[in-house]
VOBA-1610 file (N, C-alpha, C; in pm, whole numbers, padded with zeros to 5 digits, always signed):
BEGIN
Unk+02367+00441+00364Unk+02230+00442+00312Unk+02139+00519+00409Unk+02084+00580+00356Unk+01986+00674+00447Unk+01869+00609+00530Unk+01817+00639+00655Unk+01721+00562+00739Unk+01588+00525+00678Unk+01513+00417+00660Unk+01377+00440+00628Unk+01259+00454+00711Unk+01183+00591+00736Unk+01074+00571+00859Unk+01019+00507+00839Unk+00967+00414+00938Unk+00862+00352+01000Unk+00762+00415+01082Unk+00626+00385+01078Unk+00561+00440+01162Unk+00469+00266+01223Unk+00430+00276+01363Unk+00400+00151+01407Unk+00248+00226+01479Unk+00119+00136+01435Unk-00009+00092+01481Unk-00039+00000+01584Unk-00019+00042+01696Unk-00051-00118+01819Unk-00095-00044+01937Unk-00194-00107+01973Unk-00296-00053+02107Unk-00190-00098+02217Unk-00099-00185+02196Unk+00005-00208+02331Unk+00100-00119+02324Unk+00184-00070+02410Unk+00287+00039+02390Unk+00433-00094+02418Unk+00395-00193+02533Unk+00484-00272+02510Unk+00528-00346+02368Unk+00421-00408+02300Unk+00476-00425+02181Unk+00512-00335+02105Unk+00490-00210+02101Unk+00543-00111+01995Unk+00697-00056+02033Unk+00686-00059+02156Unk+00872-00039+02186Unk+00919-00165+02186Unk+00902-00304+02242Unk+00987-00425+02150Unk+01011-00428+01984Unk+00892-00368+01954Unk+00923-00390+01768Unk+01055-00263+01748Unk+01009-00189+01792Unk+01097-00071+01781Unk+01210-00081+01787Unk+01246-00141+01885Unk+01410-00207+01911Unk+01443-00265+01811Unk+01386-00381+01786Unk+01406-00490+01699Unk+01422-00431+01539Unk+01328-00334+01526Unk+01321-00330+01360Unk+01428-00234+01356Unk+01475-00148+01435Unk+01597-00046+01439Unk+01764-00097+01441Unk+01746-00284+01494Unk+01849-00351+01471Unk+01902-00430+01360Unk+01738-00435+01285Unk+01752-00517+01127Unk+01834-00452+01006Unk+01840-00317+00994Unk+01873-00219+00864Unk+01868-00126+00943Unk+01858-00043+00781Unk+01849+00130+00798Unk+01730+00178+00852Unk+01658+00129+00914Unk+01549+00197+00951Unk+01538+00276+01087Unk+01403+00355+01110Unk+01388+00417+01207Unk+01281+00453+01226Unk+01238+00388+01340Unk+01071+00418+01409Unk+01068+00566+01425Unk+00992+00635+01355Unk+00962+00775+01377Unk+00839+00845+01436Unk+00720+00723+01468Unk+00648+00742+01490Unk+00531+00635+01555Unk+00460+00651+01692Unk+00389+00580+01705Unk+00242+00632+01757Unk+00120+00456+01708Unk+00002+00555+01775Unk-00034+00438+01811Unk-00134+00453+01913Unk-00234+00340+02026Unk-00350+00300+01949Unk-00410+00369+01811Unk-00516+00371+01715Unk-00541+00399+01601Unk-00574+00321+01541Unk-00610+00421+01362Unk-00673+00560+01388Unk-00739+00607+01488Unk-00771+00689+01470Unk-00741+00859+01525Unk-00615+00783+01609Unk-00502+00851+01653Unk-00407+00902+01528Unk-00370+00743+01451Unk-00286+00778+01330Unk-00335+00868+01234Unk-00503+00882+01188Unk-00571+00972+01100Unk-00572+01080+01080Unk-00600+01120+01233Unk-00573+01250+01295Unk-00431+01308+01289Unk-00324+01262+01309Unk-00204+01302+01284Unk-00192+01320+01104Unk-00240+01266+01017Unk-00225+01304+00870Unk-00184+01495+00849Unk-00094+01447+00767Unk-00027+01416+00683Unk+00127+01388+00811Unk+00147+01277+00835Unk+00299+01274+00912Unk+00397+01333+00832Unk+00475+01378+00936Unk+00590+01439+00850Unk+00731+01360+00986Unk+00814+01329+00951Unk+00854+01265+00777Unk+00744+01179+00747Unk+00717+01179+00611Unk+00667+01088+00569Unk+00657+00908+00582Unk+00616+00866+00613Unk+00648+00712+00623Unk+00680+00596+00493Unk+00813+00547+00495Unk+00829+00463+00390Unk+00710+00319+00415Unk+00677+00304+00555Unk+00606+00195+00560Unk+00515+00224+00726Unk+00405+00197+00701Unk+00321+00151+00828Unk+00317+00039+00835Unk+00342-00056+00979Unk+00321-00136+01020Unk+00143-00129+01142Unk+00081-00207+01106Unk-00076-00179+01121Unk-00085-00325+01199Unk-00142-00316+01378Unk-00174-00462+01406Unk-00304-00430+01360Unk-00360-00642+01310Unk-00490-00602+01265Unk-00620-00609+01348Unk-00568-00664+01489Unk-00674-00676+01604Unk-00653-00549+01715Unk-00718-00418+01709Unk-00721-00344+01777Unk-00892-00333+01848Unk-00854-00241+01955Unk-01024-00212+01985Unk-01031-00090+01928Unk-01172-00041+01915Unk-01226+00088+01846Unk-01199+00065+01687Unk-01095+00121+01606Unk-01131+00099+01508Unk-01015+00013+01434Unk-01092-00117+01396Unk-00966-00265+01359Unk-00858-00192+01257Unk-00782-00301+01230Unk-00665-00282+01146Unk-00739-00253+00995Unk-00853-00406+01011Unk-00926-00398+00881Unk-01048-00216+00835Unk-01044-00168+00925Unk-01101-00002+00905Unk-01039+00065+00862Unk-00927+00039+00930Unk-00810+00145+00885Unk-00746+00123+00759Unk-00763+00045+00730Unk-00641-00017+00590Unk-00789+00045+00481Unk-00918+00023+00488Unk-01011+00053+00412Unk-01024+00197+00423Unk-01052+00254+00494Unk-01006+00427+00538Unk-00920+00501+00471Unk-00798+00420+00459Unk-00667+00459+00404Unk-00703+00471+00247Unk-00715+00392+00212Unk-00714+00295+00091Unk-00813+00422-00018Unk-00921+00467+00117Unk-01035+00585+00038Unk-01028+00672+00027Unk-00917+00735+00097Unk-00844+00881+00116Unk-00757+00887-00002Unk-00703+01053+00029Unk-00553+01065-00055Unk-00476+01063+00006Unk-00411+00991+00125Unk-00326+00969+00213Unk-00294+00821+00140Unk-00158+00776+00070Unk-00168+00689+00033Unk-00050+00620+00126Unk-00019+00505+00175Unk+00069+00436+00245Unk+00102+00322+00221Unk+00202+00296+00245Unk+00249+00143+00225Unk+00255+00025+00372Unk+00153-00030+00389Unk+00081-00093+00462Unk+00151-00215+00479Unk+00202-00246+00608Unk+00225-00412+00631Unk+00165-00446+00801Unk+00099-00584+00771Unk-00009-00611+00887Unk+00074-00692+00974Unk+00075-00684+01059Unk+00088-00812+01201Unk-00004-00843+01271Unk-00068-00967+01304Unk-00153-00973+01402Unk-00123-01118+01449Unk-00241-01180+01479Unk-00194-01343+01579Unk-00241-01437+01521Unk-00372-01417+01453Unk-00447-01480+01392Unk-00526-01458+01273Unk-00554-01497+01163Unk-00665-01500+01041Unk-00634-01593+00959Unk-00715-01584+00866Unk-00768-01686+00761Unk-00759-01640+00653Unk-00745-01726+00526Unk-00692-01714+00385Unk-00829-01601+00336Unk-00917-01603+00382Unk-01003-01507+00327Unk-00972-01386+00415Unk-00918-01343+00482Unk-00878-01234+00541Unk-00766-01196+00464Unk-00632-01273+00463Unk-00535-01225+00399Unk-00595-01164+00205Unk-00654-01264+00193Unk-00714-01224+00040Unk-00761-01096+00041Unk-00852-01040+00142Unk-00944-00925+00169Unk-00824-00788+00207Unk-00692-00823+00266Unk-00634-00727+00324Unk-00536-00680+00170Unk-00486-00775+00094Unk-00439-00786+00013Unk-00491-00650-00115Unk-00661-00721-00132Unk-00725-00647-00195Unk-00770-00529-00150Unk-00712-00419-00045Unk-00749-00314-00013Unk-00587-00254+00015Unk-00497-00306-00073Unk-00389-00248-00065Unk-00295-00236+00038Unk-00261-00330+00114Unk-00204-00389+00205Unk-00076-00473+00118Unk+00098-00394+00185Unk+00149-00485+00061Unk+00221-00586+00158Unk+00164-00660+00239Unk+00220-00723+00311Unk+00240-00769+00458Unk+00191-00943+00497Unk+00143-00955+00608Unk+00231-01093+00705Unk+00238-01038+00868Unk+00302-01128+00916Unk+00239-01178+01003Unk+00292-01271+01082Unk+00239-01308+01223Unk+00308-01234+01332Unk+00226-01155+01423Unk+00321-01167+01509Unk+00420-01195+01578Unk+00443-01367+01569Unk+00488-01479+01643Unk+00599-01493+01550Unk+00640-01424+01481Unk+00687-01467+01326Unk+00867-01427+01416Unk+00954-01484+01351Unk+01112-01441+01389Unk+01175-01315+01350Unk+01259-01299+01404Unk+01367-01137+01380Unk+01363-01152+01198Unk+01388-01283+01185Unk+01463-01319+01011Unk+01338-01271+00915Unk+01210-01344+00963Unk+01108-01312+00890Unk+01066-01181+00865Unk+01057-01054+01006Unk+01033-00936+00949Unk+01148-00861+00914Unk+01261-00890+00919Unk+01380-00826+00846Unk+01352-00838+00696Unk+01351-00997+00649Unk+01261-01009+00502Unk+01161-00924+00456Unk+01102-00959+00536Unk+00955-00830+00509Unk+00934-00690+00478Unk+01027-00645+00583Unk+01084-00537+00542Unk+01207-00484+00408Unk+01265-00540+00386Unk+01342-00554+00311Unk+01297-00558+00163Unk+01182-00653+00158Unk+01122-00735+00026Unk+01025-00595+00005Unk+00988-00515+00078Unk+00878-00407+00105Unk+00939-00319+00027Unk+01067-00235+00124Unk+01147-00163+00063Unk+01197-00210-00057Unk+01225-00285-00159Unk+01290-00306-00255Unk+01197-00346-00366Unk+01067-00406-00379Unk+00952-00440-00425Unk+00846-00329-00417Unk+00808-00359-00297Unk+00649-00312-00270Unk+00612-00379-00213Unk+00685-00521-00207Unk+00570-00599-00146Unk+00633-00706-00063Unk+00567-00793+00006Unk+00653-00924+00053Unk+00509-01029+00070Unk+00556-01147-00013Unk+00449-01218-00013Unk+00567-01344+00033Unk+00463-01382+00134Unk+00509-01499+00206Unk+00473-01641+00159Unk+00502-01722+00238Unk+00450-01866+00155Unk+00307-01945+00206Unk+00239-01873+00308Unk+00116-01859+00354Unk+00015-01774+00254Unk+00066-01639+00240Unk+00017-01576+00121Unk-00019-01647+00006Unk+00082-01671-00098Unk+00090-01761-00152Unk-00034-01852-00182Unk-00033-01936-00107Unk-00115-02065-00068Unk-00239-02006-00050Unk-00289-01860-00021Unk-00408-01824+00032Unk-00441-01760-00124Unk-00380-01703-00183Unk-00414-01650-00314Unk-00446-01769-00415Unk-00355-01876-00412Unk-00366-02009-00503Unk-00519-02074-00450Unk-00541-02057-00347Unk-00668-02138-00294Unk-00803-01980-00351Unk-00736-01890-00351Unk-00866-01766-00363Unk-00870-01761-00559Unk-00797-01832-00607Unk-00784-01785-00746Unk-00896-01936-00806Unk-00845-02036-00731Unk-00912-02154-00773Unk-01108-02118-00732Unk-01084-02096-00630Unk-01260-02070-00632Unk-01327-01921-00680Unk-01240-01852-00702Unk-01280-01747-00798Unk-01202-01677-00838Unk-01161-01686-00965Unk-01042-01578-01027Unk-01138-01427-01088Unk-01059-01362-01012Unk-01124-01233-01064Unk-01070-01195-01187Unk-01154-01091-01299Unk-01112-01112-01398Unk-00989-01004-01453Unk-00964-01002-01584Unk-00811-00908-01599Unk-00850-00767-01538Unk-00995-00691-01596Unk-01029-00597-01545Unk-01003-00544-01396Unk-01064-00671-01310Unk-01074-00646-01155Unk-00899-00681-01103Unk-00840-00738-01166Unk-00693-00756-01154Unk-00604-00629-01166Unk-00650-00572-01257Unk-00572-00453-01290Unk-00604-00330-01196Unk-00725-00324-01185Unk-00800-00222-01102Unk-00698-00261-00900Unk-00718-00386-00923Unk-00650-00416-00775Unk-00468-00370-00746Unk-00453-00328-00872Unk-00280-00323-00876Unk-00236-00157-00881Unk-00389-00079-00886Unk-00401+00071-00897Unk-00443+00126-00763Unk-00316+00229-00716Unk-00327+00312-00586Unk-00478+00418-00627Unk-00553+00496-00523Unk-00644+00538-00537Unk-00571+00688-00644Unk-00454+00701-00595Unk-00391+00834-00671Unk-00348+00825-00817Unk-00305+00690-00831Unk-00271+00654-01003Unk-00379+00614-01033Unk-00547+00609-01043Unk-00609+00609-01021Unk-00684+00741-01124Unk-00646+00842-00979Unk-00673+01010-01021Unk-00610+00995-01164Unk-00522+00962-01168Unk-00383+01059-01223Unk-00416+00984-01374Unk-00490+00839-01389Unk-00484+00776-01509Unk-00624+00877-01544Unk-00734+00910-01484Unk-00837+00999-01516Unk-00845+01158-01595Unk-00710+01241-01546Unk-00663+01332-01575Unk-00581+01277-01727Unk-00511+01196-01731Unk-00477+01133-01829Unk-00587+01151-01990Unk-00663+01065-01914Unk-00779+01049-02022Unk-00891+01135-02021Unk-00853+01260-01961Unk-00969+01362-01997Unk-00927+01422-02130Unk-01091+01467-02175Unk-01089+01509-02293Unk-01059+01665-02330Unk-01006+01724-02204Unk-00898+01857-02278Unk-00759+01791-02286Unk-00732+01669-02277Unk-00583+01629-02306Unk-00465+01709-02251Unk-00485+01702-02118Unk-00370+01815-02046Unk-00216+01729-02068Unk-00132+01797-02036Unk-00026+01789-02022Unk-00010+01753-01867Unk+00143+01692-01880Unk+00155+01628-01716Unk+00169+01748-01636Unk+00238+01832-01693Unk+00264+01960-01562Unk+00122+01995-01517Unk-00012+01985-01665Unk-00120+02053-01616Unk-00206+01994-01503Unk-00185+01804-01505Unk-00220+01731-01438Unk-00198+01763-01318Unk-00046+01774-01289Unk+00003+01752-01160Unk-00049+01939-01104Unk-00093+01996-01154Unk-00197+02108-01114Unk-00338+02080-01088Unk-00391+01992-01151Unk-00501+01955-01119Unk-00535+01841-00999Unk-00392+01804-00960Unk-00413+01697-00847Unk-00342+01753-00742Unk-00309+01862-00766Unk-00258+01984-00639Unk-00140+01899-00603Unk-00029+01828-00678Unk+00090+01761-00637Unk+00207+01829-00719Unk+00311+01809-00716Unk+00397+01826-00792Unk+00447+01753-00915Unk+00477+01821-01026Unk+00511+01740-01131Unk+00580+01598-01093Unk+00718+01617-01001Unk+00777+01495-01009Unk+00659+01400-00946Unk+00579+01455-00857Unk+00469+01310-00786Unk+00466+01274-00974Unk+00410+01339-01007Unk+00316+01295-01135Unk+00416+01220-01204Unk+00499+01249-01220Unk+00641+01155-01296Unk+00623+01047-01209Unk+00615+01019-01091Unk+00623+00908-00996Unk+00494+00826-01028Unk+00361+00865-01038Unk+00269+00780-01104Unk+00313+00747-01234Unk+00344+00789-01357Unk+00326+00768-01501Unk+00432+00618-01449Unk+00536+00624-01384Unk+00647+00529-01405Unk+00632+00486-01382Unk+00555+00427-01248Unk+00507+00316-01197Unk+00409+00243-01249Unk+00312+00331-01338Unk+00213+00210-01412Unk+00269+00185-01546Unk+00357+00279-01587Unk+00463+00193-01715Unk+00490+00078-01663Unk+00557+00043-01551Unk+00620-00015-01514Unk+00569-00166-01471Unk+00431-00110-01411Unk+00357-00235-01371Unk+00315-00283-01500Unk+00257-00213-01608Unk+00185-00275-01712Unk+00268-00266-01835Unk+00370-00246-01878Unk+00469-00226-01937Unk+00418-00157-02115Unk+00382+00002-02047Unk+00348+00095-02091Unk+00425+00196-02166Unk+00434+00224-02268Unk+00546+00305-02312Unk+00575+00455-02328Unk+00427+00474-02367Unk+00397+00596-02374Unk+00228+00651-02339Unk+00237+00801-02318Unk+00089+00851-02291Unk-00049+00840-02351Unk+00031+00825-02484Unk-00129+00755-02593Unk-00123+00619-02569Unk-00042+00525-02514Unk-00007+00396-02442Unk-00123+00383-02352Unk-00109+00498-02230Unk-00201+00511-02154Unk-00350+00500-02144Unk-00354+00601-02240Unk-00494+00638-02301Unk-00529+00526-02336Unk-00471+00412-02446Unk-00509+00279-02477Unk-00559+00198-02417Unk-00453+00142-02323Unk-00459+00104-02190Unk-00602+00088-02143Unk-00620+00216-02054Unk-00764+00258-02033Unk-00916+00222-02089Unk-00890+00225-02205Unk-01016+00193-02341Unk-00991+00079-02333Unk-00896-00004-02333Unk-00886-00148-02408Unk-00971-00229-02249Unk-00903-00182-02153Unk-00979-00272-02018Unk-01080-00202-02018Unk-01153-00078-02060Unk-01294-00008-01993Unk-01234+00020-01858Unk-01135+00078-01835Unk-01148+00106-01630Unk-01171+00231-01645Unk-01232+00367-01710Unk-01268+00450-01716Unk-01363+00519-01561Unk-01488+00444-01593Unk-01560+00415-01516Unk-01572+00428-01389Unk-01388+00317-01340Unk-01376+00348-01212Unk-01248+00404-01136Unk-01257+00491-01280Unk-01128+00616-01180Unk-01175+00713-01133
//
């Protein structure tokens, strides 16, 4: 099976070469990359290789984990985000969650736990723990957001673009799309499938439906 990069976020260099070890002993993976700051990591955009996953601590100095994950989140740099830090609260995890973060540990957490994590990442998208969990069940009871804001939360900023181009009214074609979002067709094959997939979509006038029936027009 082929390696998956990692790229690692930590103002310590000691913890970033312990993780390094460690996550290079769990699977296929391979630290390909490290930075002391989000704003070290920004500046390096677009990494090459690409990263299957950033690992982001969320207590840094200069600019937090929580900047960076919102930074990210506003760009077209899109990433697959998993947090470590020492400490927070169910309204933090809720908040990291909702800015596209697919997944959060403790530091303190065991070899077993981020092997899971990783694993559940690579094979999902996501890894929701049983802290998670419990923090979403407690965030849903005092305010459930509604299908609209649900759906909107399950959309990358690029499927996003890509549902907009969709529903414009010269009715392009995907090749024309994936010209208009300066990507390549297959990216664009890579969005359509994934929101089939999430919303169990069948086809492009599917799409278009889709769109009208929630009103998310608006905020693509």
């Amino acid at each position: 099976m082929e390696n998956r990069n990692i790229v690692l976020i930590d103002d310590h260099v000691i913890v970033r070469n312990g993780l390094k070890e460690l996550i290079e002993k769990l699977g296929p993976y391979s630290v390909t990359a490290q930075f002391d700051s989000g704003n070290a990591f920004l500046d390096a955009l677009p990494i090459q290789p690409k990263p299957d996953l950033v690992i982001v601590d969320l207590n840094m100095p200069g600019m937090s984990g929580f900047e960076l994950v919102e930074k990210i989140k506003n760009s077209e740099n899109e990433q697959v985000i998993l947090i470590l830090t020492l400490d927070s609260d169910e309204q933090t995890i809720i908040r990291l969650f909702r800015n596209g973060v697919r997944g959060f540990l403790k530091k303190n957490c065991s070899a077993e736990s981020l092997k899971s994590a990783l694993d559940s990442i690579m094979a999902t998208g996501y890894y929701h723990n049983e802290f998670l969990a419990l923090s979403l069940r407690l965030d849903t009871q005092a305010a459930k957001p509604s299908e609209r804001d649900q759906i909107l939360m399950q959309l990358t900023p690029r499927e996003r673009e890509f549902l907009k181009w969709v529903c414009h009214e010269e009715e392009y074609a995907y090749k024309q799309i994936a010209e208009q979002m300066q990507v390549s067709e297959r990216t664009v094959d890579g969005y359509r499938e994934t929101i089939f997939d999430k919303f169990a979509i069948k086809s492009k006038t599917g799409l278009v439906l889709f769109v009208l029936k929630h009103q998310l027009f608006d905020e693509l």
